[in-house]
TORPA-4810 file (N, C-alpha, C, O; in nm, 3 decimals):
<nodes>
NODE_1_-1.696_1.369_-2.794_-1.681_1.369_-2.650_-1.634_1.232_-2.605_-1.690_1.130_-2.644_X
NODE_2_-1.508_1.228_-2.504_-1.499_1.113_-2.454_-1.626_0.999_-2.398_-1.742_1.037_-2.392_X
NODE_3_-1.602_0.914_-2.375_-1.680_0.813_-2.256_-1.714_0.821_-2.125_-1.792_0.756_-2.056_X
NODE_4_-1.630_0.928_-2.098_-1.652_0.929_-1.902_-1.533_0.893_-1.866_-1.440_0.866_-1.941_X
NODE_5_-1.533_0.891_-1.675_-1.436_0.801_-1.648_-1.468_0.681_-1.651_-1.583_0.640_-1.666_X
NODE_6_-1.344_0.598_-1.632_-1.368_0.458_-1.644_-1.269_0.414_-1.492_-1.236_0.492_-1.403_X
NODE_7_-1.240_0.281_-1.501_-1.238_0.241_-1.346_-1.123_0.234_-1.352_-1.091_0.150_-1.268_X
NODE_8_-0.957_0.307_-1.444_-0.857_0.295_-1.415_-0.840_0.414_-1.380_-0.733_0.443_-1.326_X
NODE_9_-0.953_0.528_-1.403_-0.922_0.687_-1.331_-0.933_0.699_-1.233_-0.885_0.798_-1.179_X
NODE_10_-1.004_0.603_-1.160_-1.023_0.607_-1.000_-0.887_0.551_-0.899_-0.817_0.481_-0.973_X
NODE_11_-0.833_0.556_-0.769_-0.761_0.529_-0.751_-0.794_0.465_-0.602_-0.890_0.540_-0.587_X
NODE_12_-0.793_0.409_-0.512_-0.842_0.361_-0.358_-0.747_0.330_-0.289_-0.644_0.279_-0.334_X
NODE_13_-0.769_0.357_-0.170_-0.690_0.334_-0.034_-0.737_0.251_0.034_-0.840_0.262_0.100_X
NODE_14_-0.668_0.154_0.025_-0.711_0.051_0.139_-0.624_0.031_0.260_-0.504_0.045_0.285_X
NODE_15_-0.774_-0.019_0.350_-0.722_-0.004_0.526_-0.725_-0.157_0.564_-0.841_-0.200_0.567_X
NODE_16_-0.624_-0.253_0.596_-0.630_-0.366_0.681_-0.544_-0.358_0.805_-0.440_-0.291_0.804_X
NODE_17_-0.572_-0.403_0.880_-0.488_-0.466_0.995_-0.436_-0.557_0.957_-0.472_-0.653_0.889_X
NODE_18_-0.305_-0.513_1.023_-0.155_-0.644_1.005_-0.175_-0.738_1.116_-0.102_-0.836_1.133_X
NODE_19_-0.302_-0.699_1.213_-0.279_-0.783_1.361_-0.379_-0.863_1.384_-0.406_-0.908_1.496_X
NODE_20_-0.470_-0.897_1.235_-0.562_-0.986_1.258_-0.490_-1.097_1.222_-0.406_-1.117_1.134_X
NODE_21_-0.574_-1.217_1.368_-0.487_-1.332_1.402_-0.473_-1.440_1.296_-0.400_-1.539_1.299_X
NODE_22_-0.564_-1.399_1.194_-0.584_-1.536_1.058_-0.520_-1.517_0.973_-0.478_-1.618_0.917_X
NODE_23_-0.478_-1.388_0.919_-0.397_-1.324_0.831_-0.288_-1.227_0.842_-0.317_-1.140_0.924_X
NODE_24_-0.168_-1.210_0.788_-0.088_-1.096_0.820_-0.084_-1.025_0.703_-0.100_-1.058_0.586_X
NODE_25_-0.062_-0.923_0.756_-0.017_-0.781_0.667_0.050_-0.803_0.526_0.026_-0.745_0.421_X
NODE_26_0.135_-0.895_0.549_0.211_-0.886_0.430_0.215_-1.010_0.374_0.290_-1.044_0.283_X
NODE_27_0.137_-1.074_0.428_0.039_-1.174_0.321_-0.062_-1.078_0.247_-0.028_-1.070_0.129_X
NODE_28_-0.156_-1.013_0.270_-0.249_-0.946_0.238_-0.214_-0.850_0.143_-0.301_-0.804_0.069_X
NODE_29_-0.092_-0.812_0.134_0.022_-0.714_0.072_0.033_-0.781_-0.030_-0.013_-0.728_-0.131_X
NODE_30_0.099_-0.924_-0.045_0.127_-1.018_-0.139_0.016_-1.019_-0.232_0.030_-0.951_-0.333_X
NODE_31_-0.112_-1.095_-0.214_-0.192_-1.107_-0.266_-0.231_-0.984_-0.335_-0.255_-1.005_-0.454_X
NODE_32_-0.250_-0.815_-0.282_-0.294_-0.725_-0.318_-0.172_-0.752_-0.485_-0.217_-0.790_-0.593_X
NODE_33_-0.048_-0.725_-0.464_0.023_-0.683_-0.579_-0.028_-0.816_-0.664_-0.004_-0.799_-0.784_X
NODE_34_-0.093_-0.945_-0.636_-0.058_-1.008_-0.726_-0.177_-0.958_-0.860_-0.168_-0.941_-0.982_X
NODE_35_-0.317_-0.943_-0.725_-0.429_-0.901_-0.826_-0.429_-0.739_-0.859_-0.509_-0.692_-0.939_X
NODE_36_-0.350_-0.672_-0.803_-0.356_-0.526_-0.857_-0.249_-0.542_-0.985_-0.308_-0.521_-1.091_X
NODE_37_-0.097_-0.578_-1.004_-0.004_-0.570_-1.135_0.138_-0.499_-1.046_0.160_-0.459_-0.932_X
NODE_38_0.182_-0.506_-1.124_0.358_-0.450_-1.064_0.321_-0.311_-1.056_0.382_-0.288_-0.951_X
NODE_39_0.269_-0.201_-1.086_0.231_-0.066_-1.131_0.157_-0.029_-0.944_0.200_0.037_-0.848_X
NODE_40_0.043_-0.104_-0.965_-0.001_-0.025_-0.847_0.048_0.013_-0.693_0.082_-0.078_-0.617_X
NODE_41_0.050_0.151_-0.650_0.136_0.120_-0.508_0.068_0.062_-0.388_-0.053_0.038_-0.378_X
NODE_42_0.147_0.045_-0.310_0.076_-0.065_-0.209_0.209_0.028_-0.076_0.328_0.021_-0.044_X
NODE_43_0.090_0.102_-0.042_0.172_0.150_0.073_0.132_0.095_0.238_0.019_0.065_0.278_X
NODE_44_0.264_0.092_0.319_0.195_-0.048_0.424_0.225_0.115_0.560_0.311_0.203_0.562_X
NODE_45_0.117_0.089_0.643_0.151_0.167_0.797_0.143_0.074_0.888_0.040_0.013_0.860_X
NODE_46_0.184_0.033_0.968_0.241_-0.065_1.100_0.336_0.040_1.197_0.398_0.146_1.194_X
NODE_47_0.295_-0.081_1.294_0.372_-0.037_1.441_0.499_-0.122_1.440_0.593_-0.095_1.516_X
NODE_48_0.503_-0.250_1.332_0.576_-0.328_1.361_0.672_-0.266_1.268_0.647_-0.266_1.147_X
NODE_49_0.834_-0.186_1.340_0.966_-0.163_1.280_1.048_-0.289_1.280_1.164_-0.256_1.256_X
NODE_50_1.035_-0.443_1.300_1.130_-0.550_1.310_1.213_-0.559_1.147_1.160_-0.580_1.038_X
NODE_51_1.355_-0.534_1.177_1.419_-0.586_1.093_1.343_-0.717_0.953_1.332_-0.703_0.832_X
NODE_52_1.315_-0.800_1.019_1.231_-0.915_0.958_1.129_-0.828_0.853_1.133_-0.833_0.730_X
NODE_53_1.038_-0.748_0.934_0.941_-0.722_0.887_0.938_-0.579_0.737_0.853_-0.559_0.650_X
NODE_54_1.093_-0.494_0.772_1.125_-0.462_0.673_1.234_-0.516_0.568_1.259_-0.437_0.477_X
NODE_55_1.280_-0.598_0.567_1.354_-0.710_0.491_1.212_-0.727_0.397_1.210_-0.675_0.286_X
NODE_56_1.106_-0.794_0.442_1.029_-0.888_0.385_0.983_-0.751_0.287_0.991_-0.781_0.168_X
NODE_57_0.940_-0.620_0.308_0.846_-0.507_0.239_0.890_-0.559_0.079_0.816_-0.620_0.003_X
NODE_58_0.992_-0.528_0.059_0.990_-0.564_-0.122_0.975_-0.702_-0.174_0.977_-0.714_-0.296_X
NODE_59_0.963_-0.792_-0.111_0.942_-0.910_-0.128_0.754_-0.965_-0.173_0.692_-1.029_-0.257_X
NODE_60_0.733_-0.885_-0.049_0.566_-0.884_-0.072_0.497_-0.784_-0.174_0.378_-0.805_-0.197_X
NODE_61_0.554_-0.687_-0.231_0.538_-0.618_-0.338_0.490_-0.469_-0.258_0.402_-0.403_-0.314_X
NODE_62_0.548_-0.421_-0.130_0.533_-0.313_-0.103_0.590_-0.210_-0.135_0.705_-0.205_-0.091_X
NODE_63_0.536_-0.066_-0.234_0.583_0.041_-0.279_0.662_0.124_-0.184_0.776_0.158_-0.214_X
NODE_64_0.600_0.164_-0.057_0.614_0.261_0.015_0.578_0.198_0.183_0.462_0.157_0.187_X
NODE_65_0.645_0.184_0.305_0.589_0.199_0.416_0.630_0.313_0.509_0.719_0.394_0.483_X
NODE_66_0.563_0.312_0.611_0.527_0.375_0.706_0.558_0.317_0.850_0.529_0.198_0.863_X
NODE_67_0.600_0.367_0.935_0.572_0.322_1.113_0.461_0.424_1.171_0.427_0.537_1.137_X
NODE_68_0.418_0.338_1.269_0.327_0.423_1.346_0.398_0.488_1.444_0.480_0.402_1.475_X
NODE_69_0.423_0.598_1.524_0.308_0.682_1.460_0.331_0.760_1.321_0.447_0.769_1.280_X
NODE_70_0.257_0.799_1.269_0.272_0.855_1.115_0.229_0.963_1.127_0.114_0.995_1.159_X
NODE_71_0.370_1.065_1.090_0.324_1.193_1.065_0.214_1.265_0.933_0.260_1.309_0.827_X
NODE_72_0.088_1.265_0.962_0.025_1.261_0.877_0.055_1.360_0.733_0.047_1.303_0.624_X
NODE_73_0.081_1.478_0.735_0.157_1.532_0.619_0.228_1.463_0.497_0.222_1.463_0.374_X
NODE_74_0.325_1.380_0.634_0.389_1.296_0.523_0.377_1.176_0.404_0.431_1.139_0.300_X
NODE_75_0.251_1.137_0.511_0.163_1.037_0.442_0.061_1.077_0.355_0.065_1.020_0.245_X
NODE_76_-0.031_1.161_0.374_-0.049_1.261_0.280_0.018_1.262_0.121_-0.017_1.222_0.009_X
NODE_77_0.123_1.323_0.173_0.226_1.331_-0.008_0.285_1.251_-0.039_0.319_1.259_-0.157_X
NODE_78_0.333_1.136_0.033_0.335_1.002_-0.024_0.219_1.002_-0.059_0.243_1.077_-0.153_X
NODE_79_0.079_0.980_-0.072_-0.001_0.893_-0.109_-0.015_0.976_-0.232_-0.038_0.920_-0.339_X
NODE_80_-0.005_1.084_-0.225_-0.040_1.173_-0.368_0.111_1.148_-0.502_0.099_1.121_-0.622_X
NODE_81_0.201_1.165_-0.447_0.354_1.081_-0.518_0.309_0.947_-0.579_0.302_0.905_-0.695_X
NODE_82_0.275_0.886_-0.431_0.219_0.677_-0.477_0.129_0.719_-0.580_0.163_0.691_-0.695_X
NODE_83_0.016_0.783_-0.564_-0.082_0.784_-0.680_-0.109_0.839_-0.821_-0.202_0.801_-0.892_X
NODE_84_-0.037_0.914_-0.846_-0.011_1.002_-0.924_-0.056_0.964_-1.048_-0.036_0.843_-1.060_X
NODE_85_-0.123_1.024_-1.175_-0.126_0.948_-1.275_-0.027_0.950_-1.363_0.018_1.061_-1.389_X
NODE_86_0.048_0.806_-1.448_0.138_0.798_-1.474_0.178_0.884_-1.616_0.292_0.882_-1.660_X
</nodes>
């Protein structure tokens, strides 16, 4: 019999705000890919559509974004696509 799961079978969604005043989004983005690896997705939802702000998405190591509002369906099967086991 195997071992169980272990902590690469699990998969998490994480929720930050891009609009807290100490940190931004895609700083927080940055850091995520550095301690998650090139592999994990890092999908971003914002209100903010600025040119700037999608320029920067692959830079900060974002897989997949989103604008608000987000049709939830869609986000949905992105997240199941993003997560998928490989």
């Amino acid at each position: 019999m195997g071992r169980g799961p272990t902590r690469s079978t699990y998969t998490s969604a994480r929720n930050k705000s891009s609009n807290f005043p100490d940190i931004s989004g895609l700083i927080v983005t940055q850091k995520l890919r550095e301690r998650m690896g090139p592999k994990a997705p890092i999908i971003l939802l914002s209100g903010d559509r600025s040119m700037e702000t999608l320029n920067s998405l692959p830079h900060v190591g974002a897989t997949d974004f989103f604008s608000k509002p987000v049709n939830s369906s869609q986000l949905i099967e992105r997240l199941r696509l993003g997560v998928a086991p490989a």
